[in-house]
N, C-alpha and C positions, 0 to 999 in steps of 0.2 A: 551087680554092676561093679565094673571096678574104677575108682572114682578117679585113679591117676590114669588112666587109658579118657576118660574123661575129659578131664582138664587138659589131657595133651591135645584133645582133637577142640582145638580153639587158635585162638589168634597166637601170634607170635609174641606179644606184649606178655600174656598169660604162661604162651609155652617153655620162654627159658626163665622166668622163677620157677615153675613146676619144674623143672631139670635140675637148676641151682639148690633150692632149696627143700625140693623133697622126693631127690633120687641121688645115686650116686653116679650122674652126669660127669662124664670130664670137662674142664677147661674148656679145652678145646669144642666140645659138643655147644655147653652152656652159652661162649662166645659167639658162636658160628651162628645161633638161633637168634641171642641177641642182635645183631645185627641187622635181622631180617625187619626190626623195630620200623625203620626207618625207609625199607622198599617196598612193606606190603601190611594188609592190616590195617588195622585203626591207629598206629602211628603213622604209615601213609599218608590216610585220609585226614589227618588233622594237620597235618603239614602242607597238605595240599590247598585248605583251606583259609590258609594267610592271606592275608590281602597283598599288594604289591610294596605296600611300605613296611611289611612284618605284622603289620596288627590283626586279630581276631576280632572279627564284628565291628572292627572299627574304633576298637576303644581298648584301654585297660582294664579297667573293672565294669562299666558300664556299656553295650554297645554305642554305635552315633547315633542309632535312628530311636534309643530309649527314652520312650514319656511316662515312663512308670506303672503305666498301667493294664498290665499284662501278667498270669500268675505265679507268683513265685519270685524268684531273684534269674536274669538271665546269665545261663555258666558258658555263653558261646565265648567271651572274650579272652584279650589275652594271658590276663592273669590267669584265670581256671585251665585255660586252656596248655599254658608251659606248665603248669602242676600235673595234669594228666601225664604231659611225655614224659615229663618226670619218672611220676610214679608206673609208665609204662617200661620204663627205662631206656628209651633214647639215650644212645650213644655221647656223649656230650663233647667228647671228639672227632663224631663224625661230618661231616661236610653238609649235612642239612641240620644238622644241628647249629652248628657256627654262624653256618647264615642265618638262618633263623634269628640267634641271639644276639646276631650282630646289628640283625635292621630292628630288633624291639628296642635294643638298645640309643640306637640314633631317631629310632620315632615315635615311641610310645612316651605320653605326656599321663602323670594321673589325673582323672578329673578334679583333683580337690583344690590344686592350685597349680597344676603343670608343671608339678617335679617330674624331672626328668623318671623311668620307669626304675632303674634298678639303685635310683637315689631313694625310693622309700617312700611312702607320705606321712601321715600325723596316727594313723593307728595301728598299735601294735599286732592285731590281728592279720592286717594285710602285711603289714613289715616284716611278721615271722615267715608268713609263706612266701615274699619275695626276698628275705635271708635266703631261706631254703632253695628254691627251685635259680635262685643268682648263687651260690654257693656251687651247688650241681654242677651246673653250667659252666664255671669258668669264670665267673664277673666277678670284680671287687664289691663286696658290699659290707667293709668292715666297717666303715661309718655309722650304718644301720642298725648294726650291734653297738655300736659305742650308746648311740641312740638307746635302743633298748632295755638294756643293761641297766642303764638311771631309769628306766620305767618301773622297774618291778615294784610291786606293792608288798607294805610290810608282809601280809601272809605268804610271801614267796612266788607269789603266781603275775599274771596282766589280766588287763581287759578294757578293753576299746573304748568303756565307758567312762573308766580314769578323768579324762578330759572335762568329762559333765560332772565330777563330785563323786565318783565311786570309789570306794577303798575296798574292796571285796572283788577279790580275784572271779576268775570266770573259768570254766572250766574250755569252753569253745576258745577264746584267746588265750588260753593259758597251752594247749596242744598244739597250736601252730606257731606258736613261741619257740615252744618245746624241740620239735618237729625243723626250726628251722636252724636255733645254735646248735642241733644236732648235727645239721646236715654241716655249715660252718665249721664247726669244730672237725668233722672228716675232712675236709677239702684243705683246711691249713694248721691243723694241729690245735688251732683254738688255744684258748688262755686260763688261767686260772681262774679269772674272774668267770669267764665262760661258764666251767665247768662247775663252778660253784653257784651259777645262777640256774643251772640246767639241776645242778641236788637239789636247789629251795624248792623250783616248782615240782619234780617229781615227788618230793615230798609232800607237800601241797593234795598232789591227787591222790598217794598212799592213804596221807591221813584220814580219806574219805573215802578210803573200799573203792576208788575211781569213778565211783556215781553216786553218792550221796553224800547228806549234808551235816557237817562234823557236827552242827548244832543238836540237831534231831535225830538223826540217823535216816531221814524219809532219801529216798531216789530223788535227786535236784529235777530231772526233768524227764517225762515220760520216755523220749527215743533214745535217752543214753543206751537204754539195754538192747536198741535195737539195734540190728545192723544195714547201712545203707554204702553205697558206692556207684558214684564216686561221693568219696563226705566232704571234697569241699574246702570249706571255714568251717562246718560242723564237726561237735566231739560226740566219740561213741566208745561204749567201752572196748569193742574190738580193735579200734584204731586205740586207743591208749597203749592196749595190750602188743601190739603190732612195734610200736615205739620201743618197749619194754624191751621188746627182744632185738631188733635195730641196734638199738645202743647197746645191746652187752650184758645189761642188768643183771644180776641172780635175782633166779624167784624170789619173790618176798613172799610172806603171810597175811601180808594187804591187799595183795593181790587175789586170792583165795576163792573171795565171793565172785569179782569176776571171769575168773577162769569157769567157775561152777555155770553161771552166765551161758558163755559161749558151749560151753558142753551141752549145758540144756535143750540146746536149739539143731544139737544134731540129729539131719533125719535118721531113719533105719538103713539107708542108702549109703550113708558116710557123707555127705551133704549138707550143705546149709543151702537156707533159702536167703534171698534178697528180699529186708524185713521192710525196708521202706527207702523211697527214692524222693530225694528231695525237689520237690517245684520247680519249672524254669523252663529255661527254653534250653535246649540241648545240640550238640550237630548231629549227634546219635548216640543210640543207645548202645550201654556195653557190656547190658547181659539182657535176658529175657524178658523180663520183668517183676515186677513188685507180686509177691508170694510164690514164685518160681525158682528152683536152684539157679543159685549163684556163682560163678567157675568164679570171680573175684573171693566172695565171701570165703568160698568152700576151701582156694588157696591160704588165704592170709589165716583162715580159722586152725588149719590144717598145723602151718607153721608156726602159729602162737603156741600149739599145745604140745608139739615139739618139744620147742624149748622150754616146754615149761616142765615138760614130765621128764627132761632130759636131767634138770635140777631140782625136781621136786623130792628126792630122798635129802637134801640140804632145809629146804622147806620146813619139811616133818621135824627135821633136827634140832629145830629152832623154841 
């Protein structure tokens, strides 16, 4: 099989990072496929699926018609749902895009007390990922950072639990943190402070080989090693590693066990599979399923080791 003939024969979301990021695609090719983001495909159909005042499922984080008791966390709504286009990469100058962000903006309330949607609410988890995907987009949401910024816990990291008495960062709010002064900082050059709160927590997860706990050394939580998509609010080590190279990073040596990690899990095929999908209600699915190869996995795993073996004679060096 060849696994870039592969990935090409998939959705448009899929096909211009396979172009971008692991061929030597022109500009112009890469552009041209992007674009398709937003008139076919699974950015189509999520965009089609707004409601008439902007919202997904009728809610921000929660659908309208949610009584809780149904399996898993529902990802129909708005917030997961502008994260996917996001990470599908929707244009964010393009004309469904705008509209789109312009009526979440004038209608989406969070549930926790009706702040306005791209004002933020009280958990740094949700706040990182609407830094991120309001950053993308075009919106102000420097506030939110100012916000967070005083949140970080001495260990360098956050976590949603802060509120109730936790002093011990998280590894799941400490990546969407992460993930979103990243995005911040691309869209406005970001600040010192920024980028000094963006070293603590990467630091934070170096210290800890990315999944495990500096105490002991045990793996913090069974599915870090796994890999799912879409993840979410959830951390995995391949989305750490993804970040990694996002931002620019050089390999580190802390890095190590988890690059061994994602190597381990390559089929014979040049493949990965999709290890585990997370509970919930969905609009659809965006790959086969759970123990099946994965064209998300197999991209993002493809481009982690890229860049990793790209700087790994630096690695050794060290």
């Amino acid at each position: 099989m060849d696994v870039l003939d592969w990935l090409l024969d998939s959705d448009p979301a899929v096909r211009w990072q396979v172009l971008s990021d692991l061929t030597d695609a022109s500009p112009r090719e890469v552009a041209g496929e992007r674009a398709q983001v937003a008139h076919e495909g699974w950015g189509a159909r999520l965009l089609e699926l707004a409601g008439a005042d902007g919202l997904w499922d009728g809610g921000a984080l929660f659908p309208a018609s949610y009584t809780g008791d149904e399996p898993g966390q529902p990802w129909t709504t708005t917030m997961h749902t502008l994260q996917t286009l996001q990470i599908f990469g929707l244009d964010p100058t393009s004309e469904a895009a705008r509209r789109a962000v312009a009526l979440v903006a004038e209608h989406a309330r969070w549930e926790h007390a009706g702040q306005r949607f791209f004002d933020g609410e009280v958990e740094p988890c949700i706040n990182g990922r609407t830094i991120e995907t309001g950053a993308y987009f075009g919106v102000d949401v420097a506030p939110i950072v100012d916000r967070i910024l005083k949140e970080r816990l001495a260990d360098g990291g956050w976590n949603c639990e802060a509120e109730n008495g936790s002093v011990r960062s998280s590894f799941d709010t400490t990546i969407n943190v992460l993930d979103g002064l990243l995005g911040f900082e691309r869209a406005t050059g970001g600040s010192a402070a920024v980028r000094e709160a963006r070293r603590s927590a990467e630091s934070y997860l170096l210290e800890r080989s990315l999944f495990r706990r500096r105490s002991t050394g045990e793996v913090v939580q069974p599915a870090y090693p796994e890999f799912a998509f879409p993840y979410y609010w959830h951390y995995d080590v391949l989305r750490a590693l993804d970040y990694f190279r996002r931002a620019g990073t050089e390999p580190d040596i802390r890095m190590s066990e988890a690059i061994a990690v994602v190597r381990s899990k390559q089929l014979p095929d040049g493949r990965w599979l999709l290890d585990h999908v997370h509970p919930g209600r969905v609009h659809f699915a965006l790959d086969e399923g759970k123990g099946l190869p994965s064209r998300w996995n197999t991209l993002r795993a493809l481009r982690v080791l890229a860049w990793w073996e790209a700087g790994e004679p630096a690695v050794r060096s060290v």
